[in-house]
N, CA, C and O atoms as a GROMACS GRO file, in nm:
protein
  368
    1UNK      N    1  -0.217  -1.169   0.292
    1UNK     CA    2  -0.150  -1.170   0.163
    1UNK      C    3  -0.062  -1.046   0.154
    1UNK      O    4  -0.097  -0.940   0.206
    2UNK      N    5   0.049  -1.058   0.090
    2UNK     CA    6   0.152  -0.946   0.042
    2UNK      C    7   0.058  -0.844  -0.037
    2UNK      O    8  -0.051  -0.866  -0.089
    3UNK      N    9   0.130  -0.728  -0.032
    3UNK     CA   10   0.116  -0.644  -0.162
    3UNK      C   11   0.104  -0.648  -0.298
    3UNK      O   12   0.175  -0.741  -0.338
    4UNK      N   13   0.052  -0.596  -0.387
    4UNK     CA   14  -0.014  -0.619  -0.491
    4UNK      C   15   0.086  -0.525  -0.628
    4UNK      O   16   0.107  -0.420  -0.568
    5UNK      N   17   0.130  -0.514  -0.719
    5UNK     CA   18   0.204  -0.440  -0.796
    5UNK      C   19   0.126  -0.302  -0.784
    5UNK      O   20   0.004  -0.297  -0.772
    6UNK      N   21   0.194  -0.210  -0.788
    6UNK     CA   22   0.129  -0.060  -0.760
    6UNK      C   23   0.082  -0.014  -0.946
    6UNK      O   24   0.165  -0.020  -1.037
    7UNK      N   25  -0.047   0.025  -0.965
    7UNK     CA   26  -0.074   0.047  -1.091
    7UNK      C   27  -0.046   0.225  -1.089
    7UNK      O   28  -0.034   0.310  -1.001
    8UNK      N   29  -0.044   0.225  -1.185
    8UNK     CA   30  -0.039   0.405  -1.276
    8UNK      C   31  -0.129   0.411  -1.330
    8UNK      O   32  -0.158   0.319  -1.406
    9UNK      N   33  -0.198   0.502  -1.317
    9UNK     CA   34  -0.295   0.532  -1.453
    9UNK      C   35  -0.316   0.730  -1.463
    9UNK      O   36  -0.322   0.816  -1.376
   10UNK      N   37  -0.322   0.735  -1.621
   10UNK     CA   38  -0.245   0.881  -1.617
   10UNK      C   39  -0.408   0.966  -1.706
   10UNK      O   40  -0.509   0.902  -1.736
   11UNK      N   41  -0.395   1.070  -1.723
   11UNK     CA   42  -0.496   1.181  -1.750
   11UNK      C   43  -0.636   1.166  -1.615
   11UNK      O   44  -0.759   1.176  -1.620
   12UNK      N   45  -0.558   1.144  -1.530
   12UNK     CA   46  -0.680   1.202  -1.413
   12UNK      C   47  -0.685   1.283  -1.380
   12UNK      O   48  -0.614   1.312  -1.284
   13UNK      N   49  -0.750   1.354  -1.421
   13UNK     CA   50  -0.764   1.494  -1.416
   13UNK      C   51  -0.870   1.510  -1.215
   13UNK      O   52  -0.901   1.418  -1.140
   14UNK      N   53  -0.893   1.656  -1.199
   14UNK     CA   54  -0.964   1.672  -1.085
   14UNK      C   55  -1.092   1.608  -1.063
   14UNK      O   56  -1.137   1.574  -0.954
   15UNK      N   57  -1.152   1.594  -1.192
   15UNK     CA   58  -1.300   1.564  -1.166
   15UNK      C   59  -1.292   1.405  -1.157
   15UNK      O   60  -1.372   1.334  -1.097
   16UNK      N   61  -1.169   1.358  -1.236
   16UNK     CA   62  -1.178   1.191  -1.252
   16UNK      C   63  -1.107   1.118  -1.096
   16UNK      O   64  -1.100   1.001  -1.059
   17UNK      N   65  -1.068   1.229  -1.040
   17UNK     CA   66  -0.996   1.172  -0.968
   17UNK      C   67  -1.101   1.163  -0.784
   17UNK      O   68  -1.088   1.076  -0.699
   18UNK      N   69  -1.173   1.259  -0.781
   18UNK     CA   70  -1.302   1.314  -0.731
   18UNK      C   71  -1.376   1.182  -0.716
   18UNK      O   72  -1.407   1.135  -0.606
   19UNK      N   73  -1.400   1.125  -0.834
   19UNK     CA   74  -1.507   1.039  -0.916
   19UNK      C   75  -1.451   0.869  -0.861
   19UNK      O   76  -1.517   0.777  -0.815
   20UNK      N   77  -1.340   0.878  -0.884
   20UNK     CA   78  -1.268   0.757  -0.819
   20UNK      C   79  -1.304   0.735  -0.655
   20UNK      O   80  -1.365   0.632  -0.626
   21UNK      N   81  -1.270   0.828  -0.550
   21UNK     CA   82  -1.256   0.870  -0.471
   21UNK      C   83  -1.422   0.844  -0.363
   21UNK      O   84  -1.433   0.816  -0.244
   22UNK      N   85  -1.530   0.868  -0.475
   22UNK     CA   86  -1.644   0.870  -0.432
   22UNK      C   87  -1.661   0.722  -0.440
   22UNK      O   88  -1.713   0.651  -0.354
   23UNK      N   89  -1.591   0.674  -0.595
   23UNK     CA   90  -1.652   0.493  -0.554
   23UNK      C   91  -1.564   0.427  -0.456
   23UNK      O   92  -1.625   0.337  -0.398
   24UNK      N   93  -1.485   0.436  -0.431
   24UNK     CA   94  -1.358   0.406  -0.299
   24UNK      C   95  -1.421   0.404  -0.173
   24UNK      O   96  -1.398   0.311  -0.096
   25UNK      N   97  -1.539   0.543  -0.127
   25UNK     CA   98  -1.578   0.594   0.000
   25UNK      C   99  -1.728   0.446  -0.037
   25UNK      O  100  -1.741   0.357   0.048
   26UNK      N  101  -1.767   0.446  -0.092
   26UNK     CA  102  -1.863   0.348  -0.123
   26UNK      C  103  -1.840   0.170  -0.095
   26UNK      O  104  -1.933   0.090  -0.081
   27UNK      N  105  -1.663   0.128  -0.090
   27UNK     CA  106  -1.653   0.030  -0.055
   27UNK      C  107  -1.565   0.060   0.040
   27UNK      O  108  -1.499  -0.042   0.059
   28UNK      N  109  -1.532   0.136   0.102
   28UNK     CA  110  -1.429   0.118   0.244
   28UNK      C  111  -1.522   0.139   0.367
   28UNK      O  112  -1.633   0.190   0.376
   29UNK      N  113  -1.452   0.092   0.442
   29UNK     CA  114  -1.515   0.130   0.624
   29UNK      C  115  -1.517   0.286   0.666
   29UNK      O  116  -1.567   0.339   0.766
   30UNK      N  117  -1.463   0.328   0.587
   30UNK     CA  118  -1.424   0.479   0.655
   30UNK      C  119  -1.477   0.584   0.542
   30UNK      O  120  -1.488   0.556   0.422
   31UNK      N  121  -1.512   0.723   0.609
   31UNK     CA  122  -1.632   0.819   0.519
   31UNK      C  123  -1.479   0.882   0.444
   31UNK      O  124  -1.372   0.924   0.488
   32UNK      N  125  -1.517   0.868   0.358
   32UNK     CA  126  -1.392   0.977   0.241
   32UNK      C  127  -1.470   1.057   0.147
   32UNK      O  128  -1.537   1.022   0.049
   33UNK      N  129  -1.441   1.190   0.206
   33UNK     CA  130  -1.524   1.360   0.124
   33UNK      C  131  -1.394   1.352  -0.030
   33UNK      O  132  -1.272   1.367  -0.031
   34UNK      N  133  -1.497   1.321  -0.146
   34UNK     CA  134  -1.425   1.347  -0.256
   34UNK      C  135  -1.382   1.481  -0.302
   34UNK      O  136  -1.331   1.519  -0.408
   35UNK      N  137  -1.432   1.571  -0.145
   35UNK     CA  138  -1.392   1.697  -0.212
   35UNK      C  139  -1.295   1.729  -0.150
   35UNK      O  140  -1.233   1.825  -0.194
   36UNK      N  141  -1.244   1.660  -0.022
   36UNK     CA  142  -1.093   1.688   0.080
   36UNK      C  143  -1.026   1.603   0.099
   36UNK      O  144  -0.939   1.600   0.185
   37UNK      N  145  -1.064   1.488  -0.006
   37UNK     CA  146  -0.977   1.382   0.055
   37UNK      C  147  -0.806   1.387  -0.050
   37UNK      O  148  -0.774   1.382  -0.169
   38UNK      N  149  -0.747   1.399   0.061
   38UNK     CA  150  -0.546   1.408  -0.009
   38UNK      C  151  -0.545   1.335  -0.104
   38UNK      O  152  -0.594   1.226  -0.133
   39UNK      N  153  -0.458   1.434  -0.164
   39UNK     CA  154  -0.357   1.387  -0.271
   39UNK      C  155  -0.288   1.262  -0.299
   39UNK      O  156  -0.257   1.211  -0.407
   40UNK      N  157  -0.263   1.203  -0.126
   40UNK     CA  158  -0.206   1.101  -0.103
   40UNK      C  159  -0.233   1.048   0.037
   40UNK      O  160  -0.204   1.114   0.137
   41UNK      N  161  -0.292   0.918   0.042
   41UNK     CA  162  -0.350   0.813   0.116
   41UNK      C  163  -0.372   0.737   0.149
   41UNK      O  164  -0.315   0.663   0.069
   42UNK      N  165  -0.448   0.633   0.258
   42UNK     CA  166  -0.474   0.497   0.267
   42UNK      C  167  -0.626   0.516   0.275
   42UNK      O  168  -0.693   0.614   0.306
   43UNK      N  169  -0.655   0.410   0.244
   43UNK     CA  170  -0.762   0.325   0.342
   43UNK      C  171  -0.774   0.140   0.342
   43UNK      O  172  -0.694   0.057   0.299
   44UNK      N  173  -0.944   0.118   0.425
   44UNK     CA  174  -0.905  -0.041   0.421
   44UNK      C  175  -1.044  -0.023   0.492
   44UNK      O  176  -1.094   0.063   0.564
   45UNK      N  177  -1.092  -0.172   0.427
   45UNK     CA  178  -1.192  -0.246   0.411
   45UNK      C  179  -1.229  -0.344   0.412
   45UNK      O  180  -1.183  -0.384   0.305
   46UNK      N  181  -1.292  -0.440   0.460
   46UNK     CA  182  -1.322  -0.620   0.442
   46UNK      C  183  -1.198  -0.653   0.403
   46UNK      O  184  -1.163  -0.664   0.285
   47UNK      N  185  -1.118  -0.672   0.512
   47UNK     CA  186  -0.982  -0.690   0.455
   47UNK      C  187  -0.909  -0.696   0.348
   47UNK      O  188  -0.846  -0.794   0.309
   48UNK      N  189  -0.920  -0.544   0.278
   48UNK     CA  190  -0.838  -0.472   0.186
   48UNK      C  191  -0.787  -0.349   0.260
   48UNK      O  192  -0.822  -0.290   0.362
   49UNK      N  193  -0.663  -0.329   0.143
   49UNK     CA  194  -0.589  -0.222   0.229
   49UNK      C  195  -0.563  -0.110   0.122
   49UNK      O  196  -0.581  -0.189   0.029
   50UNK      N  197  -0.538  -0.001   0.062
   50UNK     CA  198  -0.482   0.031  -0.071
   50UNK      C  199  -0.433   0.168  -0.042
   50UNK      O  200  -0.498   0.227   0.044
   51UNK      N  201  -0.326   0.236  -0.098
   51UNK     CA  202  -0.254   0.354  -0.052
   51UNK      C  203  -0.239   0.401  -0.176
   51UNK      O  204  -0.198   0.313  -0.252
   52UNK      N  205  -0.261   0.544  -0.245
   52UNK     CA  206  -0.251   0.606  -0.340
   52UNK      C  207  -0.192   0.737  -0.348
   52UNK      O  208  -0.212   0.791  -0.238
   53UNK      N  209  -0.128   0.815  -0.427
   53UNK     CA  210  -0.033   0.900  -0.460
   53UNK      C  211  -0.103   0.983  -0.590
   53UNK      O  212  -0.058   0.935  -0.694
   54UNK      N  213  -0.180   1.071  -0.612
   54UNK     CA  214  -0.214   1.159  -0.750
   54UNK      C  215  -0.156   1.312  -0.754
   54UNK      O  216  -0.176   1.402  -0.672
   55UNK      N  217  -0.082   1.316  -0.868
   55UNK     CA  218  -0.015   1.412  -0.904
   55UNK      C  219  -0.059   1.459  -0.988
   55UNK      O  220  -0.037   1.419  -1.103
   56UNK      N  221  -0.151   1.577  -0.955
   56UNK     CA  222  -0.274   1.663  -1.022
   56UNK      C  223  -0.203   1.755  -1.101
   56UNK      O  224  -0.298   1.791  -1.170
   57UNK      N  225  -0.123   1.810  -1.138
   57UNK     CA  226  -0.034   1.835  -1.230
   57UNK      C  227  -0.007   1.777  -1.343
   57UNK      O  228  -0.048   1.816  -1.452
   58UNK      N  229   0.081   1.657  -1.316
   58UNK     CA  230   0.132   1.549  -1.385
   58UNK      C  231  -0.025   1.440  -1.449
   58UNK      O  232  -0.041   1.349  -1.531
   59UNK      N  233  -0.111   1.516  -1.356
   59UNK     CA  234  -0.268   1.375  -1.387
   59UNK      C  235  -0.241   1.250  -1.387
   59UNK      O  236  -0.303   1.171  -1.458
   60UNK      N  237  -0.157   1.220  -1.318
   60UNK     CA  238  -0.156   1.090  -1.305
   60UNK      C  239  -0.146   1.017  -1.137
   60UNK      O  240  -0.073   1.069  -1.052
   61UNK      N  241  -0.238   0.879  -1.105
   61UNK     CA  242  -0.233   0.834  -0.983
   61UNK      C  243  -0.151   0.711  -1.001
   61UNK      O  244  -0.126   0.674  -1.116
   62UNK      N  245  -0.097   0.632  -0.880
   62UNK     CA  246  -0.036   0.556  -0.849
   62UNK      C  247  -0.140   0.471  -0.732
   62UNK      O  248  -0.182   0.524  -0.629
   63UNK      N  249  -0.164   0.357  -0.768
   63UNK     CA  250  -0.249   0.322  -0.662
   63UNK      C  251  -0.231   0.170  -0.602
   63UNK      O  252  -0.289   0.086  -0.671
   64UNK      N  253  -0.179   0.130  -0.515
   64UNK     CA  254  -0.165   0.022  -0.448
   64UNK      C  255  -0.219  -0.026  -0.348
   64UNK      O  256  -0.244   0.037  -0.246
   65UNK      N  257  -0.258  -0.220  -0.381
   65UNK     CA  258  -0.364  -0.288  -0.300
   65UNK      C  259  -0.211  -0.314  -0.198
   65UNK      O  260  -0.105  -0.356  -0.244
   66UNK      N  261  -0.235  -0.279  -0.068
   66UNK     CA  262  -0.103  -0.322  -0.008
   66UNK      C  263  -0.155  -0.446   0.080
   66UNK      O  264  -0.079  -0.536   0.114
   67UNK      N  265  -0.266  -0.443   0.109
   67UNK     CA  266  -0.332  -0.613   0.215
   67UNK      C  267  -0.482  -0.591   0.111
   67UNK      O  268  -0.557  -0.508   0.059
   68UNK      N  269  -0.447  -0.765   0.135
   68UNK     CA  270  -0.589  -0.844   0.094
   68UNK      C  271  -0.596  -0.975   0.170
   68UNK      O  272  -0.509  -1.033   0.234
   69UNK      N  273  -0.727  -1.007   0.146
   69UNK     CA  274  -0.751  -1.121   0.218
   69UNK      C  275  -0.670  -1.237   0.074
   69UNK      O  276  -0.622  -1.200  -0.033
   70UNK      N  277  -0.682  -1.370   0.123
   70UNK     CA  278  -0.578  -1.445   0.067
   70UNK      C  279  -0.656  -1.517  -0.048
   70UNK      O  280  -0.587  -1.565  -0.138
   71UNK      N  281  -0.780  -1.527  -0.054
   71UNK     CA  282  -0.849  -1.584  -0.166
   71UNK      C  283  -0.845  -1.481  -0.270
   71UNK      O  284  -0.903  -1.507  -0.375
   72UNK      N  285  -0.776  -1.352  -0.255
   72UNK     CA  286  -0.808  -1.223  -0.369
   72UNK      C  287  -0.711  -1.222  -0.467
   72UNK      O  288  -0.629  -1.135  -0.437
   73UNK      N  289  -0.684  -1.269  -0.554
   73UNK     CA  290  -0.551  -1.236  -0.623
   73UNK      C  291  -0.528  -1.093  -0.632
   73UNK      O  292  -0.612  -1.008  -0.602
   74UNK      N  293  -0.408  -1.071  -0.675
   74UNK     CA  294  -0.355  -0.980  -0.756
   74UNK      C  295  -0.420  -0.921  -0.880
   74UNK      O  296  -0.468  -0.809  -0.895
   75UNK      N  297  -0.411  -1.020  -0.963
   75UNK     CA  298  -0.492  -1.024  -1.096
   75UNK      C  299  -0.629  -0.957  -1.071
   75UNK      O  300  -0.655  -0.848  -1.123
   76UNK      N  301  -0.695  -1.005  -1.011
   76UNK     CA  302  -0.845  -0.958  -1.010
   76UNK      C  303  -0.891  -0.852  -0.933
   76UNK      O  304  -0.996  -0.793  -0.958
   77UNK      N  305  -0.776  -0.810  -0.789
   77UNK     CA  306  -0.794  -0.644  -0.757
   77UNK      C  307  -0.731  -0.569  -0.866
   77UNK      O  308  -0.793  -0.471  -0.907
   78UNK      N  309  -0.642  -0.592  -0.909
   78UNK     CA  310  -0.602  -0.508  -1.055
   78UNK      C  311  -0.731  -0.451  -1.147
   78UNK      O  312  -0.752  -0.335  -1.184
   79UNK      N  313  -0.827  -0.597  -1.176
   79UNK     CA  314  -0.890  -0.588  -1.285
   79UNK      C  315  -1.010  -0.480  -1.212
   79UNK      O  316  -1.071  -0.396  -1.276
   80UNK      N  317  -1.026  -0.502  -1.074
   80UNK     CA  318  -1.111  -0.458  -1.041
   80UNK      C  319  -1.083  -0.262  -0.990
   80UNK      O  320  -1.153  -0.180  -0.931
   81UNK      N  321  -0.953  -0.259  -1.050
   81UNK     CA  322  -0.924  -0.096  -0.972
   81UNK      C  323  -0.941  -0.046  -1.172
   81UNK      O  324  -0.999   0.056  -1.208
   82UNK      N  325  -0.898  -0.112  -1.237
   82UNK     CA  326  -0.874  -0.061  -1.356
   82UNK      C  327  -1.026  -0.009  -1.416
   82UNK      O  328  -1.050   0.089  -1.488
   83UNK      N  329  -1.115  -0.108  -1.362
   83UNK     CA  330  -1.298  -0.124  -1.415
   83UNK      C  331  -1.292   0.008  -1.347
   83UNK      O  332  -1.302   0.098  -1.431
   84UNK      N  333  -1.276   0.064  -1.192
   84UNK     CA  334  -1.315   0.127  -1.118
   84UNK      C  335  -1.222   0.286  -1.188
   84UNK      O  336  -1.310   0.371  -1.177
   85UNK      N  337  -1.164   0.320  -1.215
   85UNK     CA  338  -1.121   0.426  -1.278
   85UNK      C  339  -1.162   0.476  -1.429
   85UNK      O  340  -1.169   0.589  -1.476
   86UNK      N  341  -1.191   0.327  -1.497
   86UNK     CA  342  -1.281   0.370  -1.632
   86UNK      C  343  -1.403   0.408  -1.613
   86UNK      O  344  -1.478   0.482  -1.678
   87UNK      N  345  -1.418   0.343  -1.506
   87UNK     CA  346  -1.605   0.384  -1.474
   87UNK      C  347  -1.563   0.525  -1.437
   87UNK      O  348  -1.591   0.580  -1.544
   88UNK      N  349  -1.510   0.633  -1.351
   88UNK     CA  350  -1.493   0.746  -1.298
   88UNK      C  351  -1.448   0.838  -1.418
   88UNK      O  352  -1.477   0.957  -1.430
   89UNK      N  353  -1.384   0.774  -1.492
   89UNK     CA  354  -1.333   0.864  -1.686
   89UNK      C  355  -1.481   0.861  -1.782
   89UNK      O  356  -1.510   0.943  -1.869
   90UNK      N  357  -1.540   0.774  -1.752
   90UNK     CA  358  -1.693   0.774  -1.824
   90UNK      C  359  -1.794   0.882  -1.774
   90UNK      O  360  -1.872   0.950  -1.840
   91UNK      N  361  -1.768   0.880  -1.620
   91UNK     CA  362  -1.900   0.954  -1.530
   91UNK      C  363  -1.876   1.098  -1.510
   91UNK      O  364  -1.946   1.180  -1.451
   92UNK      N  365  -1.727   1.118  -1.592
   92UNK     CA  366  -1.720   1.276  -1.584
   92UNK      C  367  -1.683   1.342  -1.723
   92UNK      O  368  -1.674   1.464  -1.732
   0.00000   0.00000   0.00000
């Protein structure tokens, strides 16, 4: 499947962004330290793919599903990155 619309989401601050980062390392194939992992990145998983951009300044991330498997919509990795960043604004 194509790429997915790239979302924004803004007041992420260090700790929210940390917090994201840790539930991310929890569903990808690959170990990601929420305490070194860049500013700006990929990873990929059970065939997902997603690349992100946070401008810790500005507090705001940019985050895009760029591969999915083909039964995944759009719609519902959306719904499911948006759940996943409120949960990380709650836990800090």
């Amino acid at each position: 499947m194509s790429a997915c619309p790239a979302r924004s989401y803004s007041g992420i601050t260090a700790p929210v962004f940390r917090a994201i980062i840790a539930e991310v390392a929890k569903r990808a194939d690959e170990t990601l330290d929420p305490a070194t992992v860049p500013a700006q990145g990929q990873t990929s998983g059970d065939g997902y793919s997603f690349s992100w951009s946070w401008d810790e300044a500005a507090e705001t991330l940019v985050a895009t599903c760029t591969n999915s498997p083909w039964y995944a919509p759009c719609s519902a990795i959306g719904s499911a990155m948006d759940e996943m960043v409120a949960g990380a604004r709650t836990a800090t």
